[in-house]
C-alpha positions in Angstrom: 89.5 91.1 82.1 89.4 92.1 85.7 90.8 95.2 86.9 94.2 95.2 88.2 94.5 97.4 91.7 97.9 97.1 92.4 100.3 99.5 90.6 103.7 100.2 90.2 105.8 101.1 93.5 103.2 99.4 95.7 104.4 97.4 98.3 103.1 94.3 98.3 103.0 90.8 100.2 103.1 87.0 98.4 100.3 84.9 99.6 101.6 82.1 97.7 103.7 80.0 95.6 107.7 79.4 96.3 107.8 83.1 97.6 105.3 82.9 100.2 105.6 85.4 103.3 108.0 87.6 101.0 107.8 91.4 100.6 108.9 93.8 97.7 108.2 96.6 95.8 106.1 96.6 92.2 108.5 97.2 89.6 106.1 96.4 86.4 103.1 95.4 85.7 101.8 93.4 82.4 97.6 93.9 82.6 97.5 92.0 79.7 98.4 88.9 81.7 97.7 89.7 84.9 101.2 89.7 86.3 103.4 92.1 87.9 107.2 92.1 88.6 108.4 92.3 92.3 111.9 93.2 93.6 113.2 90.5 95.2 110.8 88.1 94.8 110.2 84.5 92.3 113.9 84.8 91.7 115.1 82.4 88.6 118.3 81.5 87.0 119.0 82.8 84.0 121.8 81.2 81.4 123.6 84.4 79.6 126.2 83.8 76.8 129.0 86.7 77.4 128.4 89.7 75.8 129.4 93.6 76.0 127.9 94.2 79.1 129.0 91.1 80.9 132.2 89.9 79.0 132.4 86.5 81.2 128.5 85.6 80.8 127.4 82.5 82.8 124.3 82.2 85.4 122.6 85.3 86.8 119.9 86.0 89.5 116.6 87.9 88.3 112.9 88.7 88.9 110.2 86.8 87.0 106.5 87.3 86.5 104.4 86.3 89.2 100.4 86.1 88.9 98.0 88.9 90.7 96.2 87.1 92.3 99.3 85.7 94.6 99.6 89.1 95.9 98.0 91.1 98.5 98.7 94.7 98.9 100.2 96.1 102.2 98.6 98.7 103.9 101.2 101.9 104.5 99.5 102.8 108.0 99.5 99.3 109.7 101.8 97.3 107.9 99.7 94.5 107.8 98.0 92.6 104.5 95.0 94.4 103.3 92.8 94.5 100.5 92.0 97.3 97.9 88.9 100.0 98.1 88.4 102.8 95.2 85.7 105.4 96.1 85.6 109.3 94.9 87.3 112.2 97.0 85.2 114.8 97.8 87.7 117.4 96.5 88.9 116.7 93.4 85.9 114.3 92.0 88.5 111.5 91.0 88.7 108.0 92.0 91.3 107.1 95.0 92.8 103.8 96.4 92.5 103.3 99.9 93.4 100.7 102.2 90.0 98.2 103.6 92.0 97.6 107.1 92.6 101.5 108.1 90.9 103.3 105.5 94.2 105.2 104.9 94.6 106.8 101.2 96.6 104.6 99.0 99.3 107.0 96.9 
């Protein structure tokens, strides 16, 4: 299994599928399939019967899964598609992200 750089609250690009060109914000990742959760993006209809929380049910709007590999993170200093670096900082001895494109650090 191949490491997953992207992480929770990363901003990240779709480079393809029904999304395509879309951006959003990580909101889960699952490393055991390789797929994350993006805000706003691979939206699907989902049939709910009426319950507690909504007493009228019917068809709602949410998230699904989409696959790493259709998404490329976005670098924070240019705002443009970039891909993913880890190297050691000099201070602390532990590994940091940082952006190929700029160089910038990666929180």
């Amino acid at each position: 299994m191949a490491k997953i750089k992207i992480r929770k609250n990363d901003i990240v690009l779709v480079s393809s599928g029904n999304s395509k060109g879309e951006k959003g914000k990580v909101i889960r990742i699952y490393p055991n399939e390789n797929k994350a959760m993006v805000e706003g993006v691979n939206m699907i209809s989902k049939h709910t019967k009426p319950n507690a929380a909504n007493p009228q049910g019917g068809i709602i709007k949410q998230e699904s899964k989409i696959h790493i590999s259709n998404l490329v993170l976005v670098d924070p200093k240019s705002g443009k598609p970039t891909k993913i670096g880890r190297r050691k900082d000099e201070k602390t001895g532990k590994l940091i992200r940082f952006a190929k494109l700029t160089g910038e650090v990666i929180k």
